[in-house]
N, C-alpha and C positions, 0 to 999 in steps of 0.2 A: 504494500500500500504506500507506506511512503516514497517507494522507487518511482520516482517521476524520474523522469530523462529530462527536464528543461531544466536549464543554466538561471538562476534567478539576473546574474545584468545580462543575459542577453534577452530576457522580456521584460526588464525594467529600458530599456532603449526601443525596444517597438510590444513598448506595451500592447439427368434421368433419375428421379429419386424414387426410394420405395416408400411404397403407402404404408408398411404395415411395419415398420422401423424408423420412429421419430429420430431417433440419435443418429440414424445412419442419412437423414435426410437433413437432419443440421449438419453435420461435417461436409454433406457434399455442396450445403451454402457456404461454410465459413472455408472450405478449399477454394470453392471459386473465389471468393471474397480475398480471400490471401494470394490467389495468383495475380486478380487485377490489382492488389496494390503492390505488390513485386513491380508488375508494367509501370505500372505509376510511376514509381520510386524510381525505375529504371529513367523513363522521362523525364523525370525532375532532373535529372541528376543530367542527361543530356543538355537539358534546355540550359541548366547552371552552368555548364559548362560551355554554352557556347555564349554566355554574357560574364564571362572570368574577367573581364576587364570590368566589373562593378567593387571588384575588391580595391580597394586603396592599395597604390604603391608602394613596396615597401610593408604591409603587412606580413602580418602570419596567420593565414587562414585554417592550418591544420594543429590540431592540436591530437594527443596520445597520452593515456594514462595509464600505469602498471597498479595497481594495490593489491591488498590482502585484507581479510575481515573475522578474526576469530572471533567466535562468541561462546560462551560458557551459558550452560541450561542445568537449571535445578531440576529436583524430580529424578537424581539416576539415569538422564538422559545423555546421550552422548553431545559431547560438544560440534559444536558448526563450525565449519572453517570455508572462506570463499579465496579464490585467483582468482583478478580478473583484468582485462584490455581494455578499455574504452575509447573512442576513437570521435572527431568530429570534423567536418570540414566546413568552413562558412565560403559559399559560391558569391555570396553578394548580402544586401539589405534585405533579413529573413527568408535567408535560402540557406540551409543547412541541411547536411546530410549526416547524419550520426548511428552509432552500432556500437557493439558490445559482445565481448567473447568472455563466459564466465566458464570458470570449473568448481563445482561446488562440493562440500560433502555436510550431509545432516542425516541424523539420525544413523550414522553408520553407512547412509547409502550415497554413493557419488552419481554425480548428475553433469555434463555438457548442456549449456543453453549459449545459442547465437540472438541478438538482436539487432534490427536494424529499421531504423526511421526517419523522416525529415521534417523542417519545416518549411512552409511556404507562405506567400500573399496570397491573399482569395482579395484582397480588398487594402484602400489606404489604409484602413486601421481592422482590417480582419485578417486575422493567419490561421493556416490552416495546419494540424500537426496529425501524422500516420504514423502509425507503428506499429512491428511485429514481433513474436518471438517464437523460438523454436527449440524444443530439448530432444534430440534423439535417443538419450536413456531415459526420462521422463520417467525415475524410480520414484521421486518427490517431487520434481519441479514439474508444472505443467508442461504437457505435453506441446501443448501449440496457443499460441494468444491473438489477438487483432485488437486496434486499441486505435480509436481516433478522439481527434478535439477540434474545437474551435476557440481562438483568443481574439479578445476584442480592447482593443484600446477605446475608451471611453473617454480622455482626455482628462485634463487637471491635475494626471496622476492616479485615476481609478482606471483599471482592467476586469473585466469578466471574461473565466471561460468554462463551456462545458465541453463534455465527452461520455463515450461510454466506450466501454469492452470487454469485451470476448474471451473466457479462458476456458479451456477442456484438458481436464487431468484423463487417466486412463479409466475411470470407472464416475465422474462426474463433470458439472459444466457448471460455469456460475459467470452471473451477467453482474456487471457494474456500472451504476450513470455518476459523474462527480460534475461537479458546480464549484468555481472559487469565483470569489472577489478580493479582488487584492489592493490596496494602496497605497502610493508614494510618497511619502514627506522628504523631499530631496535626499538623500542617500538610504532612507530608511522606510523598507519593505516590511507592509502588517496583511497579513494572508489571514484568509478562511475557505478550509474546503469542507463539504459534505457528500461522503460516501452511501452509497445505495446500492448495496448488493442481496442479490439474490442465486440463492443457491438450488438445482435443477431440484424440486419435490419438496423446497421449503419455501419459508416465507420472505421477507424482505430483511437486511441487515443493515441499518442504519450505524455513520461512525465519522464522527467531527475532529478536524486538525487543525491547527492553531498555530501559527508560525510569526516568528518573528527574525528580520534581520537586517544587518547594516552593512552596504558596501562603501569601504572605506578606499581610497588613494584610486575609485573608479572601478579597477579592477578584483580588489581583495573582496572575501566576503567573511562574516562569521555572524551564525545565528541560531535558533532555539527553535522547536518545534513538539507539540503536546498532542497528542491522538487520542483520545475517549469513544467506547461505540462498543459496537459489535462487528466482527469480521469473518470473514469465511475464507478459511485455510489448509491445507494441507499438512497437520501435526503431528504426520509419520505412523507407520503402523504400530497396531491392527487398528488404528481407530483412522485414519485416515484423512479424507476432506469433510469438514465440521463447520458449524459458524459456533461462534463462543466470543465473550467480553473482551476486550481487550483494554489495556490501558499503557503505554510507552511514551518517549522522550527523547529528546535527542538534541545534541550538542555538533553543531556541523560548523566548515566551512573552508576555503580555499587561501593561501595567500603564495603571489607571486615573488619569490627573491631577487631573481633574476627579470630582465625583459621575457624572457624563453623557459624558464625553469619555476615549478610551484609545487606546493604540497598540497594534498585535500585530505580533511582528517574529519572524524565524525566519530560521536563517544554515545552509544545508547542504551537503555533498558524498556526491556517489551515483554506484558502480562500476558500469558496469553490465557485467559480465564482461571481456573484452578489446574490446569497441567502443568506448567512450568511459567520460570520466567528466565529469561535470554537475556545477559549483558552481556557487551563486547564494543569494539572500536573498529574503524577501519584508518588507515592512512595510504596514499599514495602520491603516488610522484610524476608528475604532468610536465609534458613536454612541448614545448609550441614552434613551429618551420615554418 
């Protein structure tokens, strides 16, 4: 839930199916649905390329990150440990192409998941964001996802966006819609999102995040973020995909030493009802070309 893929200053700057098998008849919507945004993606990613002279001279449009993320789980449960790549490229004035190659292990069981998404203009002040993801072991991590938004600069300093998306573990599927409003007081960003998940044969999971943060010297960032609600998750066998309370926190943020060189560090604890509760950090180390 909290894994968004957007950069908070780069949106503080431009604020034949079978009848008688429903699941086998949504996969063969959400495949077609993931091959046309493969096409998409692919397109964006042409058209960005053939307006490369939108980047400033002299920039760094690519940027690479390495980290690691241990986290410790009460409950006798085995600790989480993540590797991961992160990668973005800015084509122009909210044209971005961005992905992610993780290697995970929870509960004992290791997992491969790829991502990859962009952003684009739909409008002077509307962008449009796509994203997908894929686990080929999918022992814990979803199998396959689809996830769109829309952002709206509203001006003064106020943004809204929604979205929803699409996740299918190997024996469940669970839909989510999210709404934020966000606003700027010159360097400092106050977020509200609300979560609306629904899990395939249950009811709705409603679950509120609350963020706060400061980008300092433009580029740096460091800030705080609170989650209350309920959530629907995958909390490892035999018990599986659940929704259950949640309540966690988080201590985030980036900062550049270098023109080309930065850290990104992020310190959390996350309830996840009465099964456990997960503390752990990530740090990683960001490269910009």
């Amino acid at each position: 839930m909290l894994k968004c893929v957007a950069v908070a200053r780069f949106r503080r700057a431009n604020i034949s199916q079978s009848r008688d098998d429903p699941l086998d008849c949504a996969r063969t919507h959400y495949n077609a649905a993931l091959a046309a945004l493969l096409s998409c993606t692919l397109l964006m990613a042409l058209s960005w390329g053939a307006h490369a002279q939108l980047v400033p001279p002299g920039s760094r449009p690519t940027e690479i990150e390495f980290g690691v993320m241990p986290q410790h789980l009460t409950g006798n449960r085995p600790d989480w440990r993540e590797y991961y790549v992160d990668f973005s490229h800015r084509f122009g004035e909210r044209k971005t192409l961005y992905g992610a190659l993780r290697e995970t292990e929870r509960f004992g069981r290791s997992d491969t998941q790829g991502v990859l998404g962009g952003y684009y203009p739909l409008g002077v002040r509307v962008t449009g964001v796509l994203e997908t993801g894929i686990s080929p072991t999918h022992n814990v991590l979803p199998q396959q996802w689809l996830f769109g938004q829309l952002e709206f600069n509203l001006g003064a300093g106020w943004g809204v966006s929604a979205g929803v998306r699409h996740t299918e573990y190997d024996a469940a599927q669970v839909n989510m819609g999210t709404v934020t409003v966000e606003h700027y007081i010159g360097n400092v960003r106050a977020a509200y999102t609300l979560y609306e998940s629904w899990l395939q044969g249950a009811g709705a999971a409603p679950a509120h995040r609350f963020a706060l943060s400061n980008n300092y010297n433009d580029e740096n960032q460091i800030g705080v973020a609170f989650v209350n609600g309920r959530e629907t998750e995958n909390v490892g066998p035999p018990t599986g995909v659940l929704t259950s309370d949640v309540t966690s926190w988080a201590i985030y943020g980036r900062h550049w030493f270098t023109r080309d060189l930065a850290v990104s560090f992020e310190a959390l604890q996350h309830r996840q009802g009465a099964l456990y509760t997960r503390q752990g950090a990530r740090l990683g180390l960001r490269y910009r070309f």
